[in-house]
Backbone bond lengths (Angstrom), bond angles and torsions (degrees), N, CA, C in turn:
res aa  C-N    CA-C-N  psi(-1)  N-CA   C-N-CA  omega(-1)  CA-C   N-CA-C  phi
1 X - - - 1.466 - - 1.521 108.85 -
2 X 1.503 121.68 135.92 1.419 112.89 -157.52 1.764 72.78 -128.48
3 X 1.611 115.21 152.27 1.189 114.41 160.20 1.660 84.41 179.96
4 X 1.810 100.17 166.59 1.340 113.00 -170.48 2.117 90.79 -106.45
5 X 0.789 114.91 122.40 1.721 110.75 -175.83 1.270 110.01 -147.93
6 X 1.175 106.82 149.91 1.808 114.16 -168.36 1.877 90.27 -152.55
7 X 1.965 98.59 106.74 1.116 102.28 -169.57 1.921 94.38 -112.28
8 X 1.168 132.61 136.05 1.273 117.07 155.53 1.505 130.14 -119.39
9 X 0.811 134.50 157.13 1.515 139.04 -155.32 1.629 113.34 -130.02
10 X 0.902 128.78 88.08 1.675 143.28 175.71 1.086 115.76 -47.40
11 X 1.238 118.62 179.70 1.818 132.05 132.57 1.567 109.60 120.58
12 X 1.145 109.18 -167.66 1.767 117.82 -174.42 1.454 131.15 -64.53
13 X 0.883 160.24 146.71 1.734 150.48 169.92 1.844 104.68 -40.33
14 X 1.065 107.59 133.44 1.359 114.16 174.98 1.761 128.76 37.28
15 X 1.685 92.22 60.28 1.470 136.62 -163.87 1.658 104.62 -103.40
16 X 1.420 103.54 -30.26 1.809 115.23 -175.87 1.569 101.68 111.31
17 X 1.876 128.44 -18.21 1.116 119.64 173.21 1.713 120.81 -17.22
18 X 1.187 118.42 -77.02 1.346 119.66 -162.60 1.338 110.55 -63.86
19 X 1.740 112.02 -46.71 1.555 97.17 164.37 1.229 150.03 -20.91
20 X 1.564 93.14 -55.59 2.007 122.55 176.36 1.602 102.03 -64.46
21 X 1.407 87.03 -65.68 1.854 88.53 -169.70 1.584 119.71 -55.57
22 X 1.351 108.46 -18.02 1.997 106.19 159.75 1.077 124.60 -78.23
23 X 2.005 109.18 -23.14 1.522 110.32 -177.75 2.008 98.36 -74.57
24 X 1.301 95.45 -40.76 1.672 96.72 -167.37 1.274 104.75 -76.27
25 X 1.385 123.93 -29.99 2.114 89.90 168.68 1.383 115.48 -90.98
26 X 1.604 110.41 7.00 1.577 89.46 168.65 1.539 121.43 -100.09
27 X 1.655 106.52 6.61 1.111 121.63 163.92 1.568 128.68 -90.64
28 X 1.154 98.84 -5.78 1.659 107.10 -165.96 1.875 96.92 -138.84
29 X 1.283 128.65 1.81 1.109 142.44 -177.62 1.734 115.34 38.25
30 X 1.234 92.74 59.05 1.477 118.15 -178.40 1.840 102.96 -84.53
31 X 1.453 114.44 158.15 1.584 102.05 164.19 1.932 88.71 -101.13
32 X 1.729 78.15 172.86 1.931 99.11 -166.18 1.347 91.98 -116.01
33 X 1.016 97.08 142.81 2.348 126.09 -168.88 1.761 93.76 -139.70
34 X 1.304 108.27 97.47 1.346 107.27 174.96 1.618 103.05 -85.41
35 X 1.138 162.03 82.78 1.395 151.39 -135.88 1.330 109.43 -71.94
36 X 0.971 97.43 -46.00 2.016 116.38 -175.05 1.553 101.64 -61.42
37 X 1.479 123.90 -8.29 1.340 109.36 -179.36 1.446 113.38 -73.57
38 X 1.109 123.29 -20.62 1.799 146.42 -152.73 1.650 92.77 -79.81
39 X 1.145 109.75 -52.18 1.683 127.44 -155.70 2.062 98.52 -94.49
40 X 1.469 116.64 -34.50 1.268 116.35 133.08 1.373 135.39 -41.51
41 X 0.986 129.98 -56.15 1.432 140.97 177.34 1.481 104.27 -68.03
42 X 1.760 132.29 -48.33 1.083 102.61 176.65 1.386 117.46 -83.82
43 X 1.382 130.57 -8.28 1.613 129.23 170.00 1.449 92.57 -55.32
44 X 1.161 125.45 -94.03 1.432 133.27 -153.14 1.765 111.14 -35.51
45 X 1.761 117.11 -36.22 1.271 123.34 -160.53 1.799 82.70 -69.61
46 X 1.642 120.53 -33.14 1.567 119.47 -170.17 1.459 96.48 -61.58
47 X 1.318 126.62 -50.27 1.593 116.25 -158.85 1.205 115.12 -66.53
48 X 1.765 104.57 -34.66 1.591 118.75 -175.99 1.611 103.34 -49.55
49 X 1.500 109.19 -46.85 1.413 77.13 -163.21 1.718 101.70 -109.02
50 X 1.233 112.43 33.49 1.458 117.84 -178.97 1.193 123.10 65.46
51 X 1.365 109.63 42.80 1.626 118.97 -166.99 1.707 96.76 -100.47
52 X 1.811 108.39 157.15 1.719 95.41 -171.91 1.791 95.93 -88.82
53 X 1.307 100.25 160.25 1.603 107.59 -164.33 2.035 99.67 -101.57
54 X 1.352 92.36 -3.13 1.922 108.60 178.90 1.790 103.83 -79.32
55 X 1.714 121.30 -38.64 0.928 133.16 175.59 1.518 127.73 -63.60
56 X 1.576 120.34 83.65 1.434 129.32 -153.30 1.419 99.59 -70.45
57 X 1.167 146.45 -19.82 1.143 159.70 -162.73 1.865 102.84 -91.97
58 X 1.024 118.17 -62.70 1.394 129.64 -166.98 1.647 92.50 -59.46
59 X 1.946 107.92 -49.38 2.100 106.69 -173.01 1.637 95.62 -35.56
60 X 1.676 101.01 -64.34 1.153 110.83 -147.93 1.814 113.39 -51.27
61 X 1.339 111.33 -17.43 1.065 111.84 -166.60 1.566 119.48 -77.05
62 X 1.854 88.49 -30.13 1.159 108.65 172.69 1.658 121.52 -69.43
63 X 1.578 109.64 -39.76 1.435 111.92 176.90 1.283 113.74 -71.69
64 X 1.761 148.71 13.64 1.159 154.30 129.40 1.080 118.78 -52.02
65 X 1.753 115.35 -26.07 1.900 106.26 -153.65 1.564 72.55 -96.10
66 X 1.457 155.72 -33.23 1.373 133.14 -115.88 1.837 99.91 -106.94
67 X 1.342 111.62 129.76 1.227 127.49 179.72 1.225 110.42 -101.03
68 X 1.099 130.93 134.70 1.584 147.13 174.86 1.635 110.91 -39.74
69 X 1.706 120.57 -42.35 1.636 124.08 138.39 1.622 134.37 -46.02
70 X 1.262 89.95 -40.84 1.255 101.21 168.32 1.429 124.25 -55.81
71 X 1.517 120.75 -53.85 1.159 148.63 179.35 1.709 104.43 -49.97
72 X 1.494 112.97 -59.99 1.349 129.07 -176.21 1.231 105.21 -62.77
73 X 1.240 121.38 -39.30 1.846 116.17 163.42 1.276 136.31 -60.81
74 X 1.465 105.39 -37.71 1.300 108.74 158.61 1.345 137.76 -74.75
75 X 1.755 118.63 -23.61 0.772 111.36 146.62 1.424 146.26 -7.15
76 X 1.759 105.89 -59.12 1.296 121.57 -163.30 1.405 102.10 -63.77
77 X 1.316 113.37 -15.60 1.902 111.32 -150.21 2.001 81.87 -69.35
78 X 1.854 78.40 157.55 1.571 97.71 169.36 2.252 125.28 -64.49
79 X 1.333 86.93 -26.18 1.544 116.04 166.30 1.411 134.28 -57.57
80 X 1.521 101.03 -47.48 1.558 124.45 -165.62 1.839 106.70 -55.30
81 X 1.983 110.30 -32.02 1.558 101.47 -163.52 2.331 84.21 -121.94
82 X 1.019 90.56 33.67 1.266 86.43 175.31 1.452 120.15 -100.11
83 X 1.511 121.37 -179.34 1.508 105.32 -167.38 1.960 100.12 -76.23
84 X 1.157 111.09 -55.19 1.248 104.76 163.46 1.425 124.37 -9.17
85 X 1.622 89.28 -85.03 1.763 94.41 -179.51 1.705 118.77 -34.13
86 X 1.868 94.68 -56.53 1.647 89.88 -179.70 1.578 115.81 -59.79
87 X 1.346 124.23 -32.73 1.429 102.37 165.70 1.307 150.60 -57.47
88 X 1.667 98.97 -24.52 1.375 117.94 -170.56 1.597 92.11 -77.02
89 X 1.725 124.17 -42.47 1.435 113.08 -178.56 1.050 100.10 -47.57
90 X 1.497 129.93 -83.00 1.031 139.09 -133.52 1.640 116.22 -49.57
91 X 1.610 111.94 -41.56 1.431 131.67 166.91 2.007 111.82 -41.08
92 X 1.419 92.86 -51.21 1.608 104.76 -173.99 1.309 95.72 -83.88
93 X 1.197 149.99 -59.11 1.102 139.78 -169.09 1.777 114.76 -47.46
94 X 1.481 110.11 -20.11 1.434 131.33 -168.35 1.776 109.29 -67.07
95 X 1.574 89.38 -30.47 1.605 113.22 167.77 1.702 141.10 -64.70
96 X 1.397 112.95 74.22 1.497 107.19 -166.28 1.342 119.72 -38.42
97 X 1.432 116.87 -29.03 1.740 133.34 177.58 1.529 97.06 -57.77
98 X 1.479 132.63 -44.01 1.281 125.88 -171.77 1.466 97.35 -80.65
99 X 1.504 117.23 -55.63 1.585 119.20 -159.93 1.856 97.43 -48.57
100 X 1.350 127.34 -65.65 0.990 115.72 -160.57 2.051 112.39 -62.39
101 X 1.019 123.34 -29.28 1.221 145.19 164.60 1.621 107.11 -41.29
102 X 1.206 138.00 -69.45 1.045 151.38 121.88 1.551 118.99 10.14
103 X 1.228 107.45 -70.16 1.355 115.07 -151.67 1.837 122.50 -75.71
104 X 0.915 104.51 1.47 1.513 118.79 -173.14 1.712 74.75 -106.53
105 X 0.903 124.44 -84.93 1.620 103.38 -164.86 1.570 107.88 -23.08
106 X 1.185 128.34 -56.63 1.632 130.42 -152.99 1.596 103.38 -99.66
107 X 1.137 101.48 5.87 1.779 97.54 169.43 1.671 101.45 -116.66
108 X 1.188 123.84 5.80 1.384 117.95 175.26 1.641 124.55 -107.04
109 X 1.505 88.68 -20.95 1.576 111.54 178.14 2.075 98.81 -51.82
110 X 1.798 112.23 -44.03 1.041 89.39 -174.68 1.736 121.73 -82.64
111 X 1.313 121.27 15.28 1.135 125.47 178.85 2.085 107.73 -71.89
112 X 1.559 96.65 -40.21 1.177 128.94 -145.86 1.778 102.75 -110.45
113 X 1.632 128.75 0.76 1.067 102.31 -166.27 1.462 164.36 -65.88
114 X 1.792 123.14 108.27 1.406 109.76 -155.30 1.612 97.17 -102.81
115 X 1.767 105.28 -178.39 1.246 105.07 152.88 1.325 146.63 -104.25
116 X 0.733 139.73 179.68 1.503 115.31 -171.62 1.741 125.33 -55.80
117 X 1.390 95.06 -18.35 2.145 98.31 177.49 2.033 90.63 -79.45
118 X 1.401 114.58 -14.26 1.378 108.32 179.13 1.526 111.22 95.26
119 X 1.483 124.94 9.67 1.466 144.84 168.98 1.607 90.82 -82.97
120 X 1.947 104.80 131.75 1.342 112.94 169.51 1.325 132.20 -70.22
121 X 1.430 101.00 149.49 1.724 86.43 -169.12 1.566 87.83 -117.15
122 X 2.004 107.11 -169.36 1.679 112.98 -150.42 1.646 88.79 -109.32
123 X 1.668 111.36 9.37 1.433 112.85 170.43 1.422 114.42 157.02
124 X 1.527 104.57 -155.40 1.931 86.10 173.97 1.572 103.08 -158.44
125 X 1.327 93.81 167.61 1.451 100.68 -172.44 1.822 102.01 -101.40
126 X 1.259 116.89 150.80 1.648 98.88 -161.31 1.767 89.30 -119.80
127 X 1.371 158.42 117.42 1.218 147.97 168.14 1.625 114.78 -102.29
128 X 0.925 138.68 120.78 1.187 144.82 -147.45 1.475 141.74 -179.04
129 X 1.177 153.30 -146.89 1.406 138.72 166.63 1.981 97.26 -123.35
130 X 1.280 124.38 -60.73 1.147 127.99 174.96 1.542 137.85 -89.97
131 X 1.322 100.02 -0.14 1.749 133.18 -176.96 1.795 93.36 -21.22
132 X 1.171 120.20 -71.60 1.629 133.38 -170.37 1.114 87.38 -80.17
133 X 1.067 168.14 -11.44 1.278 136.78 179.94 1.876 115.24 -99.27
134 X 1.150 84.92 -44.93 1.914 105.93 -163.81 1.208 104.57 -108.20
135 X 1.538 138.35 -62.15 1.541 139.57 173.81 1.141 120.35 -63.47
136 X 1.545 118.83 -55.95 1.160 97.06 -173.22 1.971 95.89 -148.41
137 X 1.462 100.41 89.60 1.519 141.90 -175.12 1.775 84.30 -48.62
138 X 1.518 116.21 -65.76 1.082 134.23 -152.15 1.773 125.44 -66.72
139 X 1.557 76.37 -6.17 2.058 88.48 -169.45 1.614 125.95 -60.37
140 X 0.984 94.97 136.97 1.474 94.66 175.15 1.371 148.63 -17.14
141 X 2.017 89.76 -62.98 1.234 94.83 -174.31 2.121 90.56 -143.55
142 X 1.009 149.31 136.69 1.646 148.68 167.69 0.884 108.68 -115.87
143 X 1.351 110.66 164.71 1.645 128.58 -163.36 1.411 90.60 -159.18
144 X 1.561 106.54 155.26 1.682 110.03 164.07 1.257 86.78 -151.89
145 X 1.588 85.22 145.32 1.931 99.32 -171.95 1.067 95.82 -133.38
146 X 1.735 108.34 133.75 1.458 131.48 -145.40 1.426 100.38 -133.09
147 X 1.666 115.39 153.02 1.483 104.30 154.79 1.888 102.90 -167.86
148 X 1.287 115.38 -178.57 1.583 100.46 175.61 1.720 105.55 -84.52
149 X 1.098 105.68 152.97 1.797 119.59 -175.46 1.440 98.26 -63.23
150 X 1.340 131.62 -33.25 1.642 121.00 163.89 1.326 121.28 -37.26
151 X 1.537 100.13 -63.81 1.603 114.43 173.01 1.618 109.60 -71.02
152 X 0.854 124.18 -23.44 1.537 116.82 166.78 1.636 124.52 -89.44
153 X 0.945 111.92 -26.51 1.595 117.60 149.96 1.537 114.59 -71.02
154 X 1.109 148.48 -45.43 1.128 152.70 155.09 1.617 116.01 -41.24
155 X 1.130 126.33 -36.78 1.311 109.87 175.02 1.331 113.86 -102.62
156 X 1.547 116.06 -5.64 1.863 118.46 157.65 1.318 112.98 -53.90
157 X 1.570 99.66 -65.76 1.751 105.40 -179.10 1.181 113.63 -66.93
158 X 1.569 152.89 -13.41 1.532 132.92 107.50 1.245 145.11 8.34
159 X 1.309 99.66 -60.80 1.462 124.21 -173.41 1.851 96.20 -92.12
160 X 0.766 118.25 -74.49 1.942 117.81 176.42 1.623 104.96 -38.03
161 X 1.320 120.91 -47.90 1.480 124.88 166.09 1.466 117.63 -49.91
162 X 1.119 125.52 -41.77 0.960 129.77 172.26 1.746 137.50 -74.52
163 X 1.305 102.71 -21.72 1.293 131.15 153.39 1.373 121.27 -67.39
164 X 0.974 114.64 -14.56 1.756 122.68 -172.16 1.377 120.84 100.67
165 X 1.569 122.01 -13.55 1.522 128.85 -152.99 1.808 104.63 -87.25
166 X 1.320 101.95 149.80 1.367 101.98 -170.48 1.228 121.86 -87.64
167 X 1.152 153.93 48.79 1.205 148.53 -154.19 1.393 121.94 -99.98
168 X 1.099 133.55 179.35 1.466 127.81 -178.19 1.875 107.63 -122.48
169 X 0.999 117.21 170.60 1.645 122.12 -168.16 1.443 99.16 -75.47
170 X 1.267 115.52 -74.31 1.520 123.72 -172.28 1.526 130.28 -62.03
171 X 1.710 102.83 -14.57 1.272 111.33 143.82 1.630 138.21 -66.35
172 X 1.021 104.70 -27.68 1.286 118.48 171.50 1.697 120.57 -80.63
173 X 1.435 110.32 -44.17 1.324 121.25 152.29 1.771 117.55 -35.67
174 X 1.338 89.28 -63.06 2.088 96.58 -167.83 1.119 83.09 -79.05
175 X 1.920 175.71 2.85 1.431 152.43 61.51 1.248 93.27 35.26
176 X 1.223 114.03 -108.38 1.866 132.09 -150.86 1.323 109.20 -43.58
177 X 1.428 118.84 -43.91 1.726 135.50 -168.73 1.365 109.39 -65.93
178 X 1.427 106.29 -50.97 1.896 120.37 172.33 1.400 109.47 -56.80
179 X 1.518 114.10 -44.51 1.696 115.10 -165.00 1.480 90.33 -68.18
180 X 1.326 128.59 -54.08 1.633 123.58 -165.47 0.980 105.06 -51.39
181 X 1.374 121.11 -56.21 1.226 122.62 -167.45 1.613 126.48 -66.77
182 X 1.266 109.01 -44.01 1.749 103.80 139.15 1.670 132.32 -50.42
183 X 1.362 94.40 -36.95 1.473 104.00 169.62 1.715 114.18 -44.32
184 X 1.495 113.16 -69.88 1.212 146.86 -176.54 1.610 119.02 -34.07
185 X 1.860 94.02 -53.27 1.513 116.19 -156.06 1.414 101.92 -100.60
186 X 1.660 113.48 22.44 1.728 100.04 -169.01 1.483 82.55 -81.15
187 X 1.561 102.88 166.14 1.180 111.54 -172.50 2.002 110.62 -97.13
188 X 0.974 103.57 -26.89 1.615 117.68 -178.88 1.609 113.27 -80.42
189 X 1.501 104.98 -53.69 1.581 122.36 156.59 1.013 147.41 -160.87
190 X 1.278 97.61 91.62 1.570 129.05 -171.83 1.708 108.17 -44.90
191 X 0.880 100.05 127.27 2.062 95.43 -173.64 1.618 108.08 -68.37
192 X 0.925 119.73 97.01 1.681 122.38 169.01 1.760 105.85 -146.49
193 X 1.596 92.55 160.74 1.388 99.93 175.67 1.558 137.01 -33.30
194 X 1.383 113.13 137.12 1.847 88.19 175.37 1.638 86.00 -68.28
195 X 1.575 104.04 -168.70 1.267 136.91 -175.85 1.656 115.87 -65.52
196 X 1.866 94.36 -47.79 1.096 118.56 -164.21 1.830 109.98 -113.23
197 X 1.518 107.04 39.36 1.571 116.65 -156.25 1.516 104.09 -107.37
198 X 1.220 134.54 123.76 1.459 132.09 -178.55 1.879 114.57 -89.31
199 X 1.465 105.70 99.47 1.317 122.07 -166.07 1.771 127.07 -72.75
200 X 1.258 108.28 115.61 1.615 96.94 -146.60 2.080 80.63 -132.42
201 X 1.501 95.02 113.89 1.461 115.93 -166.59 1.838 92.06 -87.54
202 X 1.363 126.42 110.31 1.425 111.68 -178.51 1.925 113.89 -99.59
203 X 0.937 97.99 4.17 1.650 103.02 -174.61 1.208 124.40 -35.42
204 X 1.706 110.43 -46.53 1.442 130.98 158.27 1.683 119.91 -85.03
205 X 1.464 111.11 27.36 1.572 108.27 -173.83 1.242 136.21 -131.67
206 X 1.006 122.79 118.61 1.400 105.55 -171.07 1.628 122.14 -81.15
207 X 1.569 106.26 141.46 1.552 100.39 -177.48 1.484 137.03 -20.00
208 X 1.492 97.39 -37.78 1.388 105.30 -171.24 1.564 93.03 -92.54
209 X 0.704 145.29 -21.88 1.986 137.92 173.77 1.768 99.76 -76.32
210 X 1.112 138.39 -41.19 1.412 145.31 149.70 1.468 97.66 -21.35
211 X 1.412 114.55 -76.86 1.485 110.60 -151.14 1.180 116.03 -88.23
212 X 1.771 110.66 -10.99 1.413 107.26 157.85 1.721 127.11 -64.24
213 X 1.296 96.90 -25.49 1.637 110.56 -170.80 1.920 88.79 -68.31
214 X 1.185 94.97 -48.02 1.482 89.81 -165.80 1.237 130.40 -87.47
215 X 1.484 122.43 -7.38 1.287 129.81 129.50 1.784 135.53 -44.59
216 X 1.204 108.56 -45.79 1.614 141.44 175.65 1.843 94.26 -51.56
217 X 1.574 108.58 -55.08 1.636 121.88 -174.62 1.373 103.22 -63.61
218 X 1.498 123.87 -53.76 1.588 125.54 -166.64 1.241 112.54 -52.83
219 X 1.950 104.15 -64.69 1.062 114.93 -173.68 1.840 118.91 -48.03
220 X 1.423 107.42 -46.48 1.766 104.76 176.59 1.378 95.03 -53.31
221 X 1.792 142.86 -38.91 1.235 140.33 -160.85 1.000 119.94 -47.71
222 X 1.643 100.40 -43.21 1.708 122.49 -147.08 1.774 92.56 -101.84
223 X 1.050 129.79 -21.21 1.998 130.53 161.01 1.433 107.05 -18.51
């Protein structure tokens, strides 16, 4: 199946977003734009060098130096998918000076989409908090993947448990509740549905019923 498509995928921290959006471009051979990695990469570059993450001026300085290589390097760090890391994004991301800084990188990727060996792909899958709303207004087809912060705190501290890391439940909970709520209250872009976004509540779902729903949606798309 050959087609040019620009799908993006919304919603809260540990919602099933990234899950779906790896099952759906490796089903539809889309490239993958994790968005939140950008705003990751410059939190963590703040801690690295002990810079304060309250100082909107200093993010921004940082989201100038950060190269799309750059990004992929840091990645690797042990930090980058940790609770830390996600906090420190979330703080900088809170920053319109960074968001707009940022954002020409991640709105151009879909002009341009490769994969990571740098072979073109027939489009991309966008995973993110504002993807349909702010990046990429224009997309095809959106989704926002939703769930209650119980169940989304619950499958973080899962996942950190499983890693070895010590954390406690209700810490991770009052985590998730703060990020939304920063999430929510940005003033430039507040994380909510696009207009035109097909809302898929997973609390009661399992991954694979997720990606059937959202396969089931494309395919009527693509008629």
């Amino acid at each position: 199946m050959h087609f040019e498509m620009i799908i993006t995928v919304d919603g809260p921290a540990a919602a099933g977003k990234g899950t779906l959006s790896q099952k759906l471009a490796d089903k539809y051979g889309l490239a993958y734009f994790d968005t939140g990695m950008v705003y990751r990469a410059v939190g963590l570059m703040m801690l690295k060098q002990s810079l304060d993450l309250n100082d909107a001026d200093l993010a921004k300085k940082m989201a100038e130096q950060l190269t799309f290589a750059k990004m992929m390097e840091l990645s690797l760090d042990k930090e980058f998918r940790s609770s830390v890391g996600g906090q420190a994004a979330s703080i900088v991301s809170s920053y319109s000076s960074v968001r707009s800084q940022l954002l020409d990188m991640q709105r151009n990727f879909a002009k341009n989409p490769t994969f990571a060996d740098g072979t073109p792909a027939n489009g991309v899958i966008y995973d993110g908090r504002d993807t349909g709303t702010v990046i990429c207004p224009h997309a095809n087809i959106k989704f926002f993947i939703t769930a209650s912060s119980e169940v989304r705190a619950k499958r973080r501290y899962d996942e950190f448990v499983q890693k070895g890391m010590n954390v406690q439940l209700d810490d991770v909970l009052k985590d998730v509740k703060a990020r939304d709520e920063r999430d929510a209250n940005r003033k430039d872009a507040p994380m909510k549905p696009a207009d035109d976004a097909i809302i898929l509540d997973t609390s009661d779902l399992s991954i694979e019923e997720v990606f059937q729903k959202a396969v089931a949606f494309i395919e009527e798309k693509l008629k």
